[in-house]
N, C-alpha and C positions, 0 to 999 in steps of 0.2 A: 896655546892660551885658552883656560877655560872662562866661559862666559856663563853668567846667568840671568834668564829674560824672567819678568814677575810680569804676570796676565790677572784678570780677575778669577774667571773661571776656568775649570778643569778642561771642558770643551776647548778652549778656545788654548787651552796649552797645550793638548793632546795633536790639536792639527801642528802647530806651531814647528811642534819638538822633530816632529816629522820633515816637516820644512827645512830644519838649523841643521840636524844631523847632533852626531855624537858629540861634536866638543861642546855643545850647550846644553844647560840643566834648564828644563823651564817648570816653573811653578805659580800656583793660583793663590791668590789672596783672597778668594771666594768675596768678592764683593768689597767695599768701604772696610777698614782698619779701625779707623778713629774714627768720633762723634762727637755734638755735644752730649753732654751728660742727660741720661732721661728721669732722677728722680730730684732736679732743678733747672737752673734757666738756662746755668753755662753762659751768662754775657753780662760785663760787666757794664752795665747801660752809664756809670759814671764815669770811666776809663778808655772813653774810644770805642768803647763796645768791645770789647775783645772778649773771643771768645776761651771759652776752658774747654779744651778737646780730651778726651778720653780715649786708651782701648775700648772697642765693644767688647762688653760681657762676651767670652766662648772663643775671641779672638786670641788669645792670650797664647794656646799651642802656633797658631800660628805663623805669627809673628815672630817667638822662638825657632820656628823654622828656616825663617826667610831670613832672619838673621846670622841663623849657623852657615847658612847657604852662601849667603856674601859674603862672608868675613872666607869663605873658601876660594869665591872666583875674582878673578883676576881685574872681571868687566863688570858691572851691570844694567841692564837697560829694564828701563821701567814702559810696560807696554802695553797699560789699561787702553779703553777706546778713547779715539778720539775727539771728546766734547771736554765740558768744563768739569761734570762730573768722576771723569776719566784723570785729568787734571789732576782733582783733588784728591784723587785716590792714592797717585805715582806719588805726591808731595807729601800726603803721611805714612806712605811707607816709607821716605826720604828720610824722614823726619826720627822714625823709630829704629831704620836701619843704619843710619851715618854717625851715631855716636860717636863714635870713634875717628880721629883726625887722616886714617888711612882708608879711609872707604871715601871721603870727600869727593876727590878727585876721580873716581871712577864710575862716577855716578850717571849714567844717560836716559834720556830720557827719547823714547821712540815712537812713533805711530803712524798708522797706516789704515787707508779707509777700504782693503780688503784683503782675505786671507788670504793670500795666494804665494807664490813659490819668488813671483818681480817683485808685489809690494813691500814685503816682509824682508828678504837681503839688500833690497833697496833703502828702506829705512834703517835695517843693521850698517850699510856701510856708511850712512850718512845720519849719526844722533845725533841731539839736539838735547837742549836742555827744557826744567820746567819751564811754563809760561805761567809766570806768576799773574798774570792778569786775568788768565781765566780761573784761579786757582780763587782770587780774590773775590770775582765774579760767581761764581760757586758759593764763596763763604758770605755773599752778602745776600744771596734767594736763600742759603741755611737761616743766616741770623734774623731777615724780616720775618720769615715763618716762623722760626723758634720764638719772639717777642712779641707776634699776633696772635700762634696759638696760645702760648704760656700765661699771657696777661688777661686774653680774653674768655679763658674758663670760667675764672673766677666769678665773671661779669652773670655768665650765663646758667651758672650753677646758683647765683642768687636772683635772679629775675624768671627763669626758667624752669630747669631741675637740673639735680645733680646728674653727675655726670656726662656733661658736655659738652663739645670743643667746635669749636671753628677753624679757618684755613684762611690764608692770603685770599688765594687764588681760588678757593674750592668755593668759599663763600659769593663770587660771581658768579661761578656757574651756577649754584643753586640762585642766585637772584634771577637768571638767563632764563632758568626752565618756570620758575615763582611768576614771572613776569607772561612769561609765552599761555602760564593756565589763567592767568586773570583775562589777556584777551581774550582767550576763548568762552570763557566763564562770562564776558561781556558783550560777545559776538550776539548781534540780532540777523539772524539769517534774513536775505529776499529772494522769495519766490519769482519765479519766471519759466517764458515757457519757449521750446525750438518747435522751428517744424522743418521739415526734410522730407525730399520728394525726392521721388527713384523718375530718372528719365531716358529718353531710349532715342536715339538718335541716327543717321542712315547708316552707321555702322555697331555691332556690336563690341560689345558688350553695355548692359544698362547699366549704368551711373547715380552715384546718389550727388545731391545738392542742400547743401543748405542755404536756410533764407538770410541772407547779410543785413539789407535793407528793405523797408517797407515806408512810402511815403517822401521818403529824400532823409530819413533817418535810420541810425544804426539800430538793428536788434538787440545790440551791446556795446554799450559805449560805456568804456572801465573809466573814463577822464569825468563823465557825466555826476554832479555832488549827485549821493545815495534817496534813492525815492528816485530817482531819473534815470539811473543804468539800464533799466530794461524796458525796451518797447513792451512787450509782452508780457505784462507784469500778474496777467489771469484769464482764467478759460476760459472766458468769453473774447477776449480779444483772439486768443491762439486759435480757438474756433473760426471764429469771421474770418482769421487770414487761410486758414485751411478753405474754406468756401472759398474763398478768393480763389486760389487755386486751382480749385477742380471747376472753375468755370473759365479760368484764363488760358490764353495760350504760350508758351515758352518759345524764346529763339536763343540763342545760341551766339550773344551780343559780340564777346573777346573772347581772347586765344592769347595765352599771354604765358610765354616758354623762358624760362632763365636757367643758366648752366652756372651752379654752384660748385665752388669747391670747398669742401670738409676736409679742415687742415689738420693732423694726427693728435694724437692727446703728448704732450712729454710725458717723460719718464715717472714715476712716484719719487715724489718727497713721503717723510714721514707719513704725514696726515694725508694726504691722496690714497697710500695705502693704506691705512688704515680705513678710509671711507669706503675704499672700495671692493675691502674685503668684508667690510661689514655686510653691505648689498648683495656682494656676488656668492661671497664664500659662508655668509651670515658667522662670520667670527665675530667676538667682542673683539673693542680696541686690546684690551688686556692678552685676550689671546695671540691677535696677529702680531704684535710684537712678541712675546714669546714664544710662538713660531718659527719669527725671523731671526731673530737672536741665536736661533739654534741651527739655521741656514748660514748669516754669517759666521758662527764660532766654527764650523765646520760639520760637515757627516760625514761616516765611515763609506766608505764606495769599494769595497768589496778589497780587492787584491790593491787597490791604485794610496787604499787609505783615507785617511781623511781628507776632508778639500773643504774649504770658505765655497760658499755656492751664491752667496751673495754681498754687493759692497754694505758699510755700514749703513744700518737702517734707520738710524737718527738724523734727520737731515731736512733741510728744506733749500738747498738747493737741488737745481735741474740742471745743472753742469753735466757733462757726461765727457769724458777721457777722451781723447784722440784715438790712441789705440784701439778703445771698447767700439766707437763709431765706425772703423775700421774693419774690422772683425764682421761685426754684425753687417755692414754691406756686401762683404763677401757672401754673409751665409741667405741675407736677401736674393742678391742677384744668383745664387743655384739652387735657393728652394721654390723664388715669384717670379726670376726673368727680371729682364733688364727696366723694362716697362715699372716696375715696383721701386726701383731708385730714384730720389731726386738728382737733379744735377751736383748738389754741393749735398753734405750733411748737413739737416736742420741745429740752427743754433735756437734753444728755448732761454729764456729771461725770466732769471727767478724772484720771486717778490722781495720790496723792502728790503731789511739786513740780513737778508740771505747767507749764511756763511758757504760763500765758494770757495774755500780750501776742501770740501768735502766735496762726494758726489751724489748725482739724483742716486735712489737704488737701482740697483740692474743686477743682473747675474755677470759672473767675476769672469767665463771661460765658454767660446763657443761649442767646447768640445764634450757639453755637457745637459743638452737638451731634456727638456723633462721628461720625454718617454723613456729617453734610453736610459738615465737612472731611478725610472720608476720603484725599480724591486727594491732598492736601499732605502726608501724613504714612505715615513707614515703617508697615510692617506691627506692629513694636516697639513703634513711637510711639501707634500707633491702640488695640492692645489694650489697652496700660495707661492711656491715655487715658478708654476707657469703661470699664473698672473703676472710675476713680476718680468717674467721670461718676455711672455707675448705683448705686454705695454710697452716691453724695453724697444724687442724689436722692430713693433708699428708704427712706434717714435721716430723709427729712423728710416720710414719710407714714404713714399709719395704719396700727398692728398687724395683722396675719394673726389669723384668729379659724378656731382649729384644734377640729374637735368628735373625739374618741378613747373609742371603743366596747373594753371588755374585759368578754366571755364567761367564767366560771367553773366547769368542768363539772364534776360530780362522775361519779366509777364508783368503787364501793365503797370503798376507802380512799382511793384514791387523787384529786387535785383536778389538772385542765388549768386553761392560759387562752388564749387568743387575744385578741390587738389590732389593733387598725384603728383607720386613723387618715384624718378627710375633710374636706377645706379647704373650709370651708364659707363664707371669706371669704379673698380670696390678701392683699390688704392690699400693704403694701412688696413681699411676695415679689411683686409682675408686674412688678416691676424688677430685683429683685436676691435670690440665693439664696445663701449660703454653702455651701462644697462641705459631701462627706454628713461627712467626719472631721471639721467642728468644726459642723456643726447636731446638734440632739439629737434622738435615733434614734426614728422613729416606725416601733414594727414592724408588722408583716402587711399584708395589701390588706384589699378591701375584706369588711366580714361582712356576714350577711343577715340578711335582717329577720324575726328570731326572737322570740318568745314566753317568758319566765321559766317555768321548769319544765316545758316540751317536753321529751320524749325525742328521742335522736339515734341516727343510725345510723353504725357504726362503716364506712367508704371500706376504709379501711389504716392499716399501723402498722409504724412501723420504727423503730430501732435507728441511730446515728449515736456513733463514736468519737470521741472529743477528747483534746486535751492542750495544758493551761495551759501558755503563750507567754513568755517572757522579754521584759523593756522593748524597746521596740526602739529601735534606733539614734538619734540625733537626724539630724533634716533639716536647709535651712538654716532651715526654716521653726520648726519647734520649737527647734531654739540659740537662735533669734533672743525665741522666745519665753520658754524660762529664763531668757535673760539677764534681757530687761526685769522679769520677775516676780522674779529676785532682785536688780535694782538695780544693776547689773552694765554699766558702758559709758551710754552716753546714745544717743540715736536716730541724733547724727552718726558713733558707732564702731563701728558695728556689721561694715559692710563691711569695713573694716579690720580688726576682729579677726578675722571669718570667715576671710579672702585672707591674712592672716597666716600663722593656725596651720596653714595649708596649703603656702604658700610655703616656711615653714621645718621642712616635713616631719615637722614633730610629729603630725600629721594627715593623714590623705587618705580618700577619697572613695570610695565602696563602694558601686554600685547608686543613687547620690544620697545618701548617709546617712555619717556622721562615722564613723569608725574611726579608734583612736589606733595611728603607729606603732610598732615597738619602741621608735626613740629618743625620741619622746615620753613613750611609759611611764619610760624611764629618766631623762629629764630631770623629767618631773614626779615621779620617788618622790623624786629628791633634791633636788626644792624642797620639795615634803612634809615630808621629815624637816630641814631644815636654816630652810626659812622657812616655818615653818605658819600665821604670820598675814599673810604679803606673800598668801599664794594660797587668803585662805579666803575662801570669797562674804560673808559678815556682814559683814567687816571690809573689802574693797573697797565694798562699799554704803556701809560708813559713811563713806569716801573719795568717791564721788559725793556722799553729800548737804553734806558739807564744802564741796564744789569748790561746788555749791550755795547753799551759805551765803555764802562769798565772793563771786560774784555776786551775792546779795543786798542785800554791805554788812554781814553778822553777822558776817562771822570774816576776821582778814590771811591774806593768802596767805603769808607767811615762815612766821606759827605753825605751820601746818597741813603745811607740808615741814619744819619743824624735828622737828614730832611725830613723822612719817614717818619722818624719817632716820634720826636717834638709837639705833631699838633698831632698826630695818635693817643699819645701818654694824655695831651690836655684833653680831648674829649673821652678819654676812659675815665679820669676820676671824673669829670661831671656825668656821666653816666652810673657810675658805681655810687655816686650821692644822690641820684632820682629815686625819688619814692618808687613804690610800688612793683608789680608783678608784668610780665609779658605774658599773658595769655589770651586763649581763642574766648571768641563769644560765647555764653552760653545757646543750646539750641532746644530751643520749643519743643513739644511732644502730647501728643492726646493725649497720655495717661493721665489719671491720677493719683496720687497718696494712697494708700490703702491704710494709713494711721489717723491722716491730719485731713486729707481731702484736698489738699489745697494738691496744682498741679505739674507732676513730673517734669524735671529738664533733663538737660545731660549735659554735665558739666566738663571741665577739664583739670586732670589730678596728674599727680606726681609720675603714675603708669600710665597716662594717657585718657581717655572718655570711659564716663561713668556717669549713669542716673543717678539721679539724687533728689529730693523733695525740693522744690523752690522755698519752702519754710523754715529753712532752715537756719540760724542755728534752733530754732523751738525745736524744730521737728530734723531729725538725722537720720531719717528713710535712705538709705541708699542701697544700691547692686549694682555690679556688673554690667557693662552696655554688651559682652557677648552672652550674658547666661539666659537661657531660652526659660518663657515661661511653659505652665503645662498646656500639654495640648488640648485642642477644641474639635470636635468630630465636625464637620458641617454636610453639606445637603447635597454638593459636588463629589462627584464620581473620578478617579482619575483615568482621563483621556487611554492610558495601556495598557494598565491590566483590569479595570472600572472600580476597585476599592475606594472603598469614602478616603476623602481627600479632609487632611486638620488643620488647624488654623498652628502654624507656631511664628517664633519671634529668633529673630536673628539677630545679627548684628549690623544688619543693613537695613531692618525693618519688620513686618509682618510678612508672612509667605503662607500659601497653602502647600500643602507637601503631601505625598502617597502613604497611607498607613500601611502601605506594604513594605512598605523600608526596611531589611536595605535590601529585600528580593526584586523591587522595582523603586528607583530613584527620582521618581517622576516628582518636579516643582512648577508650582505655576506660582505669577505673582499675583496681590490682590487686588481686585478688580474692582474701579468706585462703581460702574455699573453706570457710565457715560460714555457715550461712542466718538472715538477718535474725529477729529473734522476731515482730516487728510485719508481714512479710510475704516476701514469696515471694523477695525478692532476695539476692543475695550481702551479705555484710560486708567491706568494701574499704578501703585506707587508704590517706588522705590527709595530707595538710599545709596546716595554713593559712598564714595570710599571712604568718606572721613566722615558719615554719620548724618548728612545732610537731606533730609525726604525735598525728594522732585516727582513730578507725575509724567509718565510720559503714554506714549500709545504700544498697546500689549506687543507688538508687532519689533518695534524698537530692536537694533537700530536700522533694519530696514526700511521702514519708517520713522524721521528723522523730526517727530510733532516730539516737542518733551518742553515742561514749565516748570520753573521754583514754587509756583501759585500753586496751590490747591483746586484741583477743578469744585464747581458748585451747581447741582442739577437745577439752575432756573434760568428762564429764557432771558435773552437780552431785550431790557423794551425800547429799547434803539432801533436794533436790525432785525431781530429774531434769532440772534443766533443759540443754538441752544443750549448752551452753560456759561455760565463767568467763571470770573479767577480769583477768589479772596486773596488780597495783599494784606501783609504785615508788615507795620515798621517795629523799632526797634523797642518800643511805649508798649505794644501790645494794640495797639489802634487798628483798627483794620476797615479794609475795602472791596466794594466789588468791582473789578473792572472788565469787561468784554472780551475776549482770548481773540477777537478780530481787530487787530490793530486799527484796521482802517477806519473800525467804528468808529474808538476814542469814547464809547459810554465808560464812567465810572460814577459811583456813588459811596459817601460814606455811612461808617454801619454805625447805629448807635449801641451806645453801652447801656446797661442797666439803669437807672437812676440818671440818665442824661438828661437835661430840661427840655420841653416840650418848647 
C-alpha cells in the first residue's frame, strides 16, 4: 500500500522519509498554499466575512505536484506542525488536493510534537482528521489582521504619509515601547547617598556592611511618597553619618542563618526560550526560532541520518512526557548520583490556556548529548541546542539548598547589615544557572564566623553617590516578555511582531533596546486618540483568549469578527472625516533666515525632518536637517593629533570635529562654557535621535546631569547657584528657573515692548 505524507518543509520531509521507509513518498508544501489575495481585501465584510482564498503567486508548480502525487497513493496523511497555523495549511492542501470524489475518503490528517522514529509511526498508525476549529481559529487572527491592516492604510496615508500600515497586534507593541520612552522621558531622578564600612572581627576574613538604618529610620524606604525615600538625600548628611562612624563603636547585635531552597526553573515554553537565548546566546527572537526550527525539522548526524533533535518549539506549555522524565532521571542519577534526584519527578504548571496536548521544549533522545554531536552541527545549532539540553535536564532535578548568613550591627543609633550567601547544596544548579538579571540577587561573599555580641573594629568607611535610574528600554528579551504577561500575540507571533515594528520604522534598535521612532510616536498618538480600544493590551488579550475559545469549540469565528468590526468600521469613518494632519511639533532652533531673518524651525515633511523658515508661506527658505553647513576653523586644538578643531553641523546638532579627517576622527561636542554641578566637566549640547537639543555634562553618560533647558551663565539670586535654565513653552514665552530643584527660584523673561 503506497502512502503519501505532505510536511511544509523540505527539512522536515527529508528526516521524515528516513523514518517511513520506502513504501512512503514524502513531500513539502514549502510553507502556506493558499491566502487572502494581496492586491485586495479577500473578505467579504457584507456576507459573514468570508473570505476569498487564493493559490499564492509561484505556488502553482506545487500544488500540481502534490496533486499528481495523490491521485497515485493509496493513503494520505497531511503532516504540517502542530498549531492552528499547521491546521490551516493540511485543510488547503485538502481543499486543492480532494477535488475529485476518490481522494475523499483517504484523506488523514497527522501530527506529532517530535521527530522521532515513536512519535511519527505512532501518529501514522493512529490518523485523525482536520480540526476544523483550529482551522477556523487561524482564519479569524487571518481575517482581523487582513481588515485592520487593509482599512487602516488608507487612514494613515491621509493623516500621516503615504505609504503606511499598521497591525492588530504590532500596533500594541509599538504603543508598549511608545509608552515605556515617555516614562523615561518624564523620569525626575533622586539623588542619594550609601555609606559602607569594612569591619574586622575575632575571626577573619574583613567584611563589608552597609548602613540599613540611621535614627529608627530606613536609608531606603521604596514605600515612603517621593521626596521621602531617602534618608541620605546630600553630602552633608552622608558626611555627618560617615563622622558618626569613625567615632562610634560596632558590635555585632544578630546572627540570623536561614536554609533556603532554589526550586529548578521548568523546561522552556516558546517565549522562556526565546528570552533566554536572547541573554545568554544574545540571538534575536527571530533567530532562535529559526534555529530551533531547524533542530526540530531534523539534522543530518553523519551515518545515523537525520534525527528531530528537539520537540516542537511553539508552545507554552511545560508539560513534559512520561517517558522524556524517564530517560532523563536515568541519565541524572549516572552523570550527578543519586543525591541529584528528587523523590518523584517535578510536575511544573503551565499558565492560563496553556495548550497541553503539546510539550515544554526538550530535546527528543538521551542518546544524543550535545558534545557528542557537536561536529554535525553549526556553532548556532550547538548553543541553542544545549540550552535547551541543560534546562531540560535541571528541570528534572533536585532544588539547590542555599544557607544565607545576615550580620546586624549596631553603632549607636545607627544599625549595618551584611549578607552572604553559601550553596551548601548546588542541586539543578551543576547543570544549569539562569543569568544574574533574572536569578534572585544573593548579596555579599562570604562572612566569618563570628559570635553574637562580639565587638568589631572599624577597616573603613566611605561615602558612595547615587541617582534613581528611569525604566529602562525594553530588550527583545523583556518585549517578549510583556507581551506574554499581558496576553498579547501567542508564542507563534512573536517574531513577527518584533521584525515588524522594526521593519516598518515605527521602531529601531538603540544599543539592543526598543526606542520608538518619531513616526511611530506619531502614528501611535493617532491611533491612541482615534482607536483607544483596537490598541489597548486588556482588550487585545481579550481577543487572544476568544481566538482561544474558538479553538476550543466555545465561540464561531464570524461572531467574534462581527464583534470586532462593528465599532472598528464606526470609528474609522469618524476618523477618516476629522480634519486635519497627525503630525510632530514643530522644533525651535537658533538660526536664522538667511533671506527673510525671521527664525529657522525644523519642521516635519513627507520624508521626515526638515528646516525651514518660520515665515513661511512669504518666505520658503528650506534644507535638509542632515546637510552640514561649511566649516568654521576655531581656536581649539584636537586633543590627538593637536590640528585645529571646525565647527560643523550635523544632524543631531553642532559638533567640533578634527580637520584632520579622516586620518584622525577626533569629535568633541560643543561646549556652552558652563561647569557641570555634579563634576568637573563642561555642559554641552546635544541632540537626540529625533532632532531634539538637550544639554547635558561633557562627561555624559558617566555622568548622568543632562536637561531639556538650556543652561544660562548667571548666578541664581536665590542660592547662588551658578547658572539657571531658560524654559519655553509652546507661545515662545520663556523663563529662568534654578537647575537646583530644591531652590524653586524662577522668574519670568520679558519680551520686547512688554509694559512696564
Amino acid at each position: 500500500m503506497s502512502s503519501l505524507v505532505i510536511v511544509e518543509s523540505p527539512a522536515k520531509a527529508k528526516t521524515i522519509e528516513k523514518i517511513l521507509g520506502k513504501d512512503f513518498t514524502v513531500k513539502a508544501s514549502v510553507g502556506h498554499v493558499k491566502d487572502l489575495p494581496k492586491k485586495k481585501i479577500g473578505v467579504d465584510v457584507e456576507n459573514n466575512f468570508s473570505p476569498e482564498y487564493e493559490v499564492i503567486p509561484g505556488k502553482e508548480k506545487v500544488i500540481r505536484e502534490l496533486k499528481a502525487a495523490a491521485k497515485r497513493a493509496d493513503r494520505v496523511f497531511l503532516a504540517p506542525d502542530p498549531d492552528r497555523e499547521g491546521e490551516a495549511i493540511a485543510y488547503h492542501i485538502a481543499s486543492e488536493i480532494s477535488e475529485k470524489k476518490d481522494l475523499n475518503g483517504k484523506i488523514f490528517r497527522v501530527a506529532f510534537n517530535e521527530i522521532t522514529e515513536r512519535a511519527v509511526k505512532e501518529a501514522i498508525k493512529n490518523p485523525g482528521k482536520i480540526d476544523m476549529n483550529k482551522v477556523n481559529a487561524q482564519q479569524a487572527r487571518r481575517i482581523l489582521d487582513r481588515l485592520v491592516g487593509y482599512k487602516l492604510s488608507p487612514l494613515l496615508w491621509r493623516k500621516v504619509r503615504r505609504g503606511l500600515s499598521a497591525g492588530r497586534v504590532q500596533s500594541v507593541a509599538v504603543k508598549i515601547i511608545v509608552d515605556r520612552e515617555r516614562e523615561i522621558e518624564a523620569f525626575e531622578p533622586e539623588e542619594y547617598w550609601m555609606i559602607t564600612v569594612r569591619l574586622e572581627g575575632s575571626s577573619p576574613p574583613e567584611f563589608q556592611a552597609r548602613l540599613h538604618k540611621a535614627g529608627g529610620k530606613l536609608v531606603i524606604d521604596r514605600d515612603a511618597p517621593r521626596g521621602e525615600r531617602f534618608l541620605l538625600g546630600s553630602k552633608e548628611a552622608a558626611e555627618a553619618q560617615v563622622e558618626a562612624a569613625r567615632k562610634g563603636e560596632f558590635t555585632l547585635a544578630d546572627i540570623d542563618k536561614k536554609l533556603k531552597r532554589r526550586m529548578p526553573y521548568p523546561p522552556f515554553t516558546t517565549s522562556t526560550l526565546q528570552q533566554e537565548a536572547a541573554r545568554k546566546l544574545r540571538f534575536s527572537v527571530k533567530k532562535t526560532m529559526m534555529v530551533a526550527q531547524q533542530l526540530y525539522e531534523g539534522i543530518d548526524i553523519g551515518e545515523e541520518g537525520s534525527h528531530g533533535l528537539i520537540t516542537y518549539m511553539r508552545t507554552d506549555s511545560v508539560r513534559v512526557a512520561k517517558e522524556a522524565q524517564e530517560w532523563a532521571r536515568h541519565l541524572i542519577g549516572s552523570a550527578y548520583g543519586k543525591d541529584y534526584l528528587p523523590e518523584k519527578p517535578p510536575v511544573y504548571k503551565s499558565k492560563g490556556a496553556a495548550q497541553e496536548a503539546h510539550e515544554a521544549v526538550r530535546p527528543t533522545s538521551p542518546e544524543r548529548p550535545p558534545q557528542a554531536i557537536k561536529g554535525f552541527l553549526t556553532k548556532d545549532q550547538h548553543n541553542l541546542y544545549t540550552l535547551v539540553w541543560n534546562r531540560f535536564v535541571a528541570s528534572q532535578m533536585s532544588p539547590a539548598q542555599l544557607e544565607q548568613t545576615t550580620f546586624t550591627i549596631a553603632s549607636g543609633g545607627a544599625e549595618y547589615r551584611a549578607s552572604g550567601t553559601v550553596i551548601r547544596f548546588n542541586g539543578f544548579m551543576a547543570a544549569y544557572t539562569e543569568t544574574a538579571e533574572d536569578m534572585e540577587e544573593e548579596e555579599g561573599g562570604l562572612l566569618p564566623d563570628l559570635k553574637k555580641g562580639e565587638g568589631l573594629r572599624l577597616a573603613d568607611v566611605r561615602q558612595s553617590r547615587h541617582s534613581t535610574q528611569p525604566p529602562p528600554r525594553y530588550s527583545e528579551a523583556t518585549l517578549v516578555k510583556t507581551l506574554e504577561e499581558q496576553g498579547i500575540g501567542r508564542p507563534s507571533t512573536y517574531a513577527a511582531i518584533l521584525s515588524t515594528v522594526v521593519d516598518r520604522k515605527y521602531v529601531q534598535k538603540t544599543d539592543g533596546r526598543f526606542a520608538p521612532t518619531e513616526l511611530g510616536v506619531v502614528v501611535n498618538d493617532l491611533l491612541v486618540e482615534k482607536f483607544p480600544e483596537l490598541i489597548d493590551t486588556k482588550f487585545t488579550a481579550k481577543m487572544e483568549d476568544e481566538l482561544d475559545r474558538i479553538e476550543d469549540g466555545g465561540l464561531k469565528w464570524v461572531k467574534v469578527v462581527k464583534d470586532f468590526y462593528t465599532p472598528f468600521s464606526r470609528d474609522l469613518d469618524e476618523a477618516l472625516k476629522a480634519p486635519g494632519k497627525a503630525t510632530p511639533a514643530d522644533i525651535a532652533t537658533d538660526e536664522v533666515c538667511d533671506k527673510c531673518g525671521k527664525p529657522m524651525i525644523i519642521k516635519w515633511g513627507r520624508h521626515g525632518r526638515f528646516v525651514a523658515c518660520s515665515g513661511y508661506p512669504e518666505c520658503k527658505n528650506t534644507r535638509p536637517l542632515e546637510a552640514e553647513q561649511e566649516d568654521r576653523q576655531t581656536d581649539e586644538v584636537c586633543d590627538k593629533c593637536g590640528s585645529p578643531m571646525v565647527l560643523k553641523s550635523g544632524r543631531f546638532g553642532k559638533f567640533l570635529a578634527c580637520s584632520g579627517y579622516p586620518e584622525c576622527k577626533s569629535t568633541k561636542s560643543l561646549s556652552t562654557g558652563i561647569k557641570c554641578p555634579l563634576d568637573s566637566g563642561d555642559i554641552v549640547e546635544r541632540r537626540s535621535k529625533k532632532g531634539k537639543p538637550f544639554w547635558s555634562c561633557g562627561n555624559y553618560p558617566k555622568c548622568k546631569f543632562a536637561t531639556w533647558h538650556r543652561p544660562v551663565p548667571k548666578k541664581c539670586p536665590k542660592c547662588g547657584a551658578e547658572f539657571l535654565l531658560e524654559k519655553k513653552d509652546r507661545q515662545g514665552n520663556a523663563m529662568h528657573l534654578c537647575h537646583n530643584k530644591e531652590c524653586g527660584f524662577n522668574e519670568e523673561l520679558r519680551h520686547e515692548g512688554d509694559a512696564d
